[in-house]
Structure formats: C-alpha cells, structure tokens
C-alpha positions in Angstrom: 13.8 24.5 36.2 13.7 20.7 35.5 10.8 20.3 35.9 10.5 18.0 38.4 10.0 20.7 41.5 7.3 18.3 43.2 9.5 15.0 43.6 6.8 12.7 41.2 9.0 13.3 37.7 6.3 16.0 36.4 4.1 18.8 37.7 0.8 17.4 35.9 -0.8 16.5 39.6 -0.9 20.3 40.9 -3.6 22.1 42.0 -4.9 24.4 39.1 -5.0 27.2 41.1 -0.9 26.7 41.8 -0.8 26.5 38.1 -2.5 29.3 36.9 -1.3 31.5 40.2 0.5 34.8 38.8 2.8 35.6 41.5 0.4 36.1 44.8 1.6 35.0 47.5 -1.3 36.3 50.1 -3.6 34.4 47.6 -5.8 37.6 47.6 -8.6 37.2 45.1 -7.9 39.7 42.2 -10.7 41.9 41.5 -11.4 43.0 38.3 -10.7 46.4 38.6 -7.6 46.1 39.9 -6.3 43.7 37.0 -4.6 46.8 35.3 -2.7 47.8 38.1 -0.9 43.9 38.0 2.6 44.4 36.9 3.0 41.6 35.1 7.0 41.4 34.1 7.0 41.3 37.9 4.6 38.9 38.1 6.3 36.8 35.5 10.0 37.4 37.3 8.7 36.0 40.6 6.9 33.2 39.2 8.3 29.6 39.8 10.3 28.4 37.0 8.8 24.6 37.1 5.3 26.2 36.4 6.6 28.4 33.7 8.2 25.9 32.0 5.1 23.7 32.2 3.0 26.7 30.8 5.7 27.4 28.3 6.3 23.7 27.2 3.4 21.4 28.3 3.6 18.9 25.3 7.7 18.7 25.0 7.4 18.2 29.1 5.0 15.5 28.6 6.9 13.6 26.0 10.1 14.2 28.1 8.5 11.9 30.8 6.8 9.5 29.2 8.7 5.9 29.6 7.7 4.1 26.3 9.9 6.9 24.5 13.1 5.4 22.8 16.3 6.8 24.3 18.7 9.1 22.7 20.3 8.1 19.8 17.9 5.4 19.1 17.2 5.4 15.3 19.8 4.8 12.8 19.2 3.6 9.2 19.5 -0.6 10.4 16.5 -0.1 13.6 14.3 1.8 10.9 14.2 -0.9 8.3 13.9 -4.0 11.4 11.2 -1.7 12.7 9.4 -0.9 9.4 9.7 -4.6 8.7 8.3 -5.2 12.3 5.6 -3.1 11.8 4.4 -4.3 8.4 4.2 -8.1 9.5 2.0 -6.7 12.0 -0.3 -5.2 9.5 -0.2 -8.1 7.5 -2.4 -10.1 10.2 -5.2 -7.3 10.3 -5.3 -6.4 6.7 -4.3 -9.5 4.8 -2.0 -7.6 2.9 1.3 -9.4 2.1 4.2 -8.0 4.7 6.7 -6.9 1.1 4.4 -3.9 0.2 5.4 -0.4 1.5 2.8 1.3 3.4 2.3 4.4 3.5 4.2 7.2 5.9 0.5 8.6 6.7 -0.7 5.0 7.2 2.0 4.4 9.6 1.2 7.7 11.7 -2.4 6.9 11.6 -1.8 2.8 13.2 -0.1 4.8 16.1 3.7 5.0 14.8 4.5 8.3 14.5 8.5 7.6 15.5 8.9 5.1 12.8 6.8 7.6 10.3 9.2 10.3 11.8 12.4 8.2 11.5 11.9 6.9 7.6 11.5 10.5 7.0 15.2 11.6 8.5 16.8 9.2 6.9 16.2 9.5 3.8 12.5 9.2 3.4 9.9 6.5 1.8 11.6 5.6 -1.6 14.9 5.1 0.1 14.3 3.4 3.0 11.6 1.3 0.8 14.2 -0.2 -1.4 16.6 -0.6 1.4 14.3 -2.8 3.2 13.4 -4.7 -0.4 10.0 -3.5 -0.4 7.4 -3.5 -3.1 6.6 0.6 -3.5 3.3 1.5 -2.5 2.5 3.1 -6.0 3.4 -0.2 -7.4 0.8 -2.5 -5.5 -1.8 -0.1 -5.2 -1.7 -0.2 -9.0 -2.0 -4.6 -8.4 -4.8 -4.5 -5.9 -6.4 -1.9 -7.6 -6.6 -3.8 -11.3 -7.5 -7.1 -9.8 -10.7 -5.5 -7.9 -11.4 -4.0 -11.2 -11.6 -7.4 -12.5 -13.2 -9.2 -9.8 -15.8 -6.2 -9.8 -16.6 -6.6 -13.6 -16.6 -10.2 -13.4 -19.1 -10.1 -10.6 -21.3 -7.6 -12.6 -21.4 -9.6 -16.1 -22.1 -12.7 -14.3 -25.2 -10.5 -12.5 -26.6 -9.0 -15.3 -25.8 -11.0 -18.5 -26.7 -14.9 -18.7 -23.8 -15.5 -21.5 -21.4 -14.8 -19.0 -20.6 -16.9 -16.2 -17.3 -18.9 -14.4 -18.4 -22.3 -15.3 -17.9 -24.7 -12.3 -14.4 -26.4 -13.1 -11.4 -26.1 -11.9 -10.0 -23.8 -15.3 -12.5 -21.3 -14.3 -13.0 -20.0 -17.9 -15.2 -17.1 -19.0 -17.8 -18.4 -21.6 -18.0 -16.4 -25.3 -21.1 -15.7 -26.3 -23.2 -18.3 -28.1 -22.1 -16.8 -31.9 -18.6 -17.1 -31.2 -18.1 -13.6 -30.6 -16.6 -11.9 -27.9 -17.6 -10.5 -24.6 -19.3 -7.2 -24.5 -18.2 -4.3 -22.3 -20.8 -2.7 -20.3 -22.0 0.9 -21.1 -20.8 3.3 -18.3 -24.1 4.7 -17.8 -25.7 1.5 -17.1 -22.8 0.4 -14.9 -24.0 3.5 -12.7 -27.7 3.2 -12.9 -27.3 -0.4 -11.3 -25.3 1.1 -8.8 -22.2 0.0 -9.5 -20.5 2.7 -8.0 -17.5 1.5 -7.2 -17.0 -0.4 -11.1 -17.5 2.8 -12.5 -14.6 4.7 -10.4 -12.4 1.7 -11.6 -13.0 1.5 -14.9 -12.8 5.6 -14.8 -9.4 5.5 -13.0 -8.3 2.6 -15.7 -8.5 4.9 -18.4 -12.2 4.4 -19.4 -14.1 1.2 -20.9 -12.9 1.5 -24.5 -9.3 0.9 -23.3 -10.1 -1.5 -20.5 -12.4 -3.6 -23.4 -9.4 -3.4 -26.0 -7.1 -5.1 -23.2 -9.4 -7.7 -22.0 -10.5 -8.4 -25.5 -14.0 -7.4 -25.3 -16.4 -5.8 -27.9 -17.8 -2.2 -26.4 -20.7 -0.5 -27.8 -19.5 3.2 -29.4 -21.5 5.9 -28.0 -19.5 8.7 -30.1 -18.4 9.0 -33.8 -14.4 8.9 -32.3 -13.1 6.0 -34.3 -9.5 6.7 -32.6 -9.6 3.5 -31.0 -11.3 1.4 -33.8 -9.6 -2.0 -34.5 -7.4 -1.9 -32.0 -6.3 -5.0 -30.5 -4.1 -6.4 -28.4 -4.5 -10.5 -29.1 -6.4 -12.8 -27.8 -7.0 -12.7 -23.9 -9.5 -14.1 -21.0 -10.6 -12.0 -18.0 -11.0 -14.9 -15.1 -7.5 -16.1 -16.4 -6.5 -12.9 -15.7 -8.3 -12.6 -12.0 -6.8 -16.1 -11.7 -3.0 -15.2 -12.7 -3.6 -12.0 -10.6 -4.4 -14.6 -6.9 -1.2 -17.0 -7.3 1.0 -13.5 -7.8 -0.2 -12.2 -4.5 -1.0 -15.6 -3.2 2.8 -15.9 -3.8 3.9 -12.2 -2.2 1.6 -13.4 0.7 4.6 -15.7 1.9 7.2 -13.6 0.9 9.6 -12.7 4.1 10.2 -8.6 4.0 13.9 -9.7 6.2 15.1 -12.1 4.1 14.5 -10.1 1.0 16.6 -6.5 2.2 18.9 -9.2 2.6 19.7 -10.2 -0.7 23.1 -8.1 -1.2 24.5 -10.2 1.2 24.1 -13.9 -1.2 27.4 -15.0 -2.7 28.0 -16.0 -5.6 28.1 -19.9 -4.8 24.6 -19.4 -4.2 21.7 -20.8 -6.7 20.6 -18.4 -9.4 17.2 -19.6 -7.7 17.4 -18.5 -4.7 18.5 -14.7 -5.9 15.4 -14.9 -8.4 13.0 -16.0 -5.5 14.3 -13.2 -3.4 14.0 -10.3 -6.2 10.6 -11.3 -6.9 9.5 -10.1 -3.6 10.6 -7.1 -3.9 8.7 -6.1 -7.2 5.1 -7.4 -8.7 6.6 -10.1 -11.3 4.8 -12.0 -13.8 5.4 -15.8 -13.3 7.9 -17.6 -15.3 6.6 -21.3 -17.1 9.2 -22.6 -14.6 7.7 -21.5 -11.7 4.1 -22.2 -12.6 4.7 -25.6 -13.0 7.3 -26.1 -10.0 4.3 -24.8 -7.8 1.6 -27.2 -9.3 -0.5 -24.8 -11.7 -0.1 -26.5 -14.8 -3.4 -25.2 -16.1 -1.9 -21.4 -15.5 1.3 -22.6 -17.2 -0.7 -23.3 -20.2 -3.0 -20.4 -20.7 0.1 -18.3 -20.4 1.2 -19.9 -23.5 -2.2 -19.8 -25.1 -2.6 -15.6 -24.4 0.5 -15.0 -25.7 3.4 -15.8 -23.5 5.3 -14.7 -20.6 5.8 -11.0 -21.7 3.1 -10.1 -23.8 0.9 -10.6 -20.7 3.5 -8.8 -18.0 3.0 -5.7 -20.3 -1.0 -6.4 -20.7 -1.2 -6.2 -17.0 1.5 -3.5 -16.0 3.8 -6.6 -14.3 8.0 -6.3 -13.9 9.1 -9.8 -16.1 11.8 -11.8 -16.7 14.2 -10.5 -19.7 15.5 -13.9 -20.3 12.3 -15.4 -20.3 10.7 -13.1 -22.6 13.8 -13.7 -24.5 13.4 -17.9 -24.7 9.6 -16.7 -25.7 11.2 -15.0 -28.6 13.3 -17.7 -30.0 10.4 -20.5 -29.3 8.2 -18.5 -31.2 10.0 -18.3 -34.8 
C-alpha cells in the first residue's frame, strides 16, 4: 500500500464509485434495507489497501506527491535564514518596505510560505532566527512606521483645518508657530473624530493619548479635565515636520540596507574599518543618525536641527530610536 496501485504516482484520477466501493465485487446496488446486514470489518479487511490509504490519508498522500516539495533533510538553520532573506527582498518590491525588517510568521504563511513559516519555527523560532539573519524585530519597526504615520496623519490634519499651520514651501520644511509666538495646539480628540479622522484618532489613542503625544512634540493641548498630572511638563524644544523629516532619511536609509550582508557581520575582522561594522549594525536595529553621518550623506540642514532640538540622544529617546553611546557621550562633553 504505496499508493501508487494505478501506475500514474497517485490514485486521485479513479472513478468515485472505485473509491467509495466497500468491498463488492458483483457491484450489486445496496439497498437500503439490507445496509445492516453489511459486515463491515469484512468489508474493511477485503478492501484495497491503496484506497484505504487514500481515504485514511488524502492530504499527507497529496503532499507526498507533489514535486515542488523540498526533499528530506532540506532545512537546516543556514537555508532558513538565505530563504527568509529570499523571501523578504521579495516583499520588499510589493510593499516598499525595507528587506531588514522581520515579518511576521503569519505574514509569511499568508504570502504562500508555509515551509519557511514552518521551518523558522523548528529551529528556534522568530526572535532567534530574526537576530541570526540581522533583522530589525517586527515589534521594533511596527513601532517606526507606526509613529511616523502618526505624524504624517497629524500633520496632514493641522494643515487641513488650521491656517497657522502649514509646511512652508522650502526645502527646511518647517512647521510655522502661531502668529503670537506661541506654540502649536493639539487637536481635541473629539473633534479629530467628528471630522473623520478615524484613523488619527486610533494613533494618537495607541500613542498614549494627545496630552502625552502634545508634551513630546511640544504642542499646547486644551485640558478637558481638572487632572493637572501632566501640567508643565516638558520635554524641550522640538518641531513635528523635522521629526517626519528625520523619520524618511532613517527608513530612506534601511531602504538600501542588504538583509545578507548584515547576518554577516560576525564574520568582519578586526583590520576592518570601525565604519563599515557601524554601517552594518545599523541595519539591524532603527538608529538615530549620528552628525557624522548626516553630513557624509548631504543633509546638512538635518545635521543642524539635530543640534538645535537637543542633540543626538535627547531626540533618539524623544522618538523611541537605538543611538550611539559614544555620540551621546561627545554630546555630553560639547555641551558643558
């Protein structure tokens, strides 16, 4: 019982009444009143063991025959990261997302790769096999995309509906203060929603609400209770469309990242520039920009509002971004 009783490799062409025949070989039509008198272990015992099998087993059976299934001993930990990377630089070209962020396992099933989803599971599952291959963790970058629509989405909203709020048409994109000199005001949820804003108002909601999302983009909010928890808060001065504008060149950046050459990066020796090893961690992770790096890649404008909001570190933690210690700590000793 192989399966393969018929000669074509499977016994998926049959006739369905050989199929669902129990046993009777003068092909007498069973009448209904005689179906208790059918002794079925008998039946069972004479019936052929292809069709049994097939009965028994009909997806395994299917799989067993299909050609496009890897062989035997297939997958091992080294084919699952060059598949996973494979497979991301595929999904890169249909979702524009850069090929160093970690999908995830139901993502993969659902694109039609339920062996790779299958395999990163065996060995060892997502986390592993994610910073095996040098991978930014899909909680990580969800966070990223996530924040910057939240800021393209408010952005877009205060230019609709309030005139003192607009990206004036120059290349340093700044947001303009309001004619007194104060600063921008947050939108009231319930407004948000009754323009039907849907989507800003899940965002600010998942960010923690608009009292904490105001007090990190330096905006004014309107207080609707007598909670004063938050009162006076501040975390320095800061710019929303620098902050959209910081947020592109990161991902603009991650965009041309190479998922291969970064899981490679235990294999640099030590003769090897202290550049290239940086260049190579930073995919792997969402980092905030060194000075260095800014200006190396043109965006001396960036370079100089990082100064002007407070430096390389102050605005990796305002935005939830990994940063360089020894940057932060040549921030330190400029700033005394």
């Amino acid at each position: 019982g192989n399966g393969n009783g018929n000669g074509n490799g499977n016994n998926w062409d049959r006739p369905n009444d050989e199929l669902c025949s129990i046993g009777n070989k003068d092909d007498d039509v069973v009448d209904d009143d005689d179906v208790d008198d059918i002794d079925y272990e008998v039946a069972i015992a004479n019936m052929d063991q292809d069709i049994l099998s097939e009965m028994r087993y009909p997806q395994g059976e299917r799989w067993a025959h299909q050609e496009t299934r890897n062989p035997r001993g297939y997958w091992d930990e080294d084919v699952v990261i060059s598949e996973l990377h494979s497979f991301l630089k595929c999904l890169q070209e249909g979702t524009g997302r850069p090929a160093v962020w970690m999908a995830q396992l139901s993502e993969i099933g659902n694109e039609g790769r339920n062996d790779l989803r299958l395999a990163i599971s065996r060995y060892g599952g997502a986390v592993k096999i994610c910073a095996l291959a040098g991978l930014v963790p899909y909680k990580e970058w969800r966070y990223f995309e996530s924040q910057l629509e939240l800021f393209i989405e408010l952005h877009a909203y205060l230019q609709k509906y309030d005139a003192d709020t607009s990206i004036m048409a120059n290349k340093n994109m700044k947001t303009k203060q309001r004619s007194d000199g104060g600063k921008l005001m947050f939108p009231r949820l319930a407004d948000i929603a009754n323009n039907g804003h849907g989507r800003l108002y899940d965002l600010v909601m998942d960010f923690g609400g608009r009292k904490i999302i105001a007090i990190k983009l330096n905006m004014n909010y309107q207080a609707q209770t007598k909670d004063k928890v938050l009162q006076g808060m501040s975390f320095g001065n800061f710019d929303l469309t620098f902050a959209i504008r910081l947020m592109y060149y990161i991902r603009k950046e991650m965009l041309e990242c190479d998922p291969i050459a970064t899981s490679g990066s235990s294999s640099l020796s030590s003769s090897e520039t202290e550049t290239e090893t940086e260049a190579m961690n930073s995919c792997n992770s969402i980092q905030m920009p060194t000075i260095k790096e800014l200006l190396q890649n043109g965006e001396k404008e960036l370079a100089k509002d990082v100064l002007k909001y407070g430096g390389h570190e102050s605005i990796a933690r305002r935005l939830n971004l990994n940063f360089d210690h020894r940057e932060a700590k040549r921030d330190a000793i400029g700033n005394r």
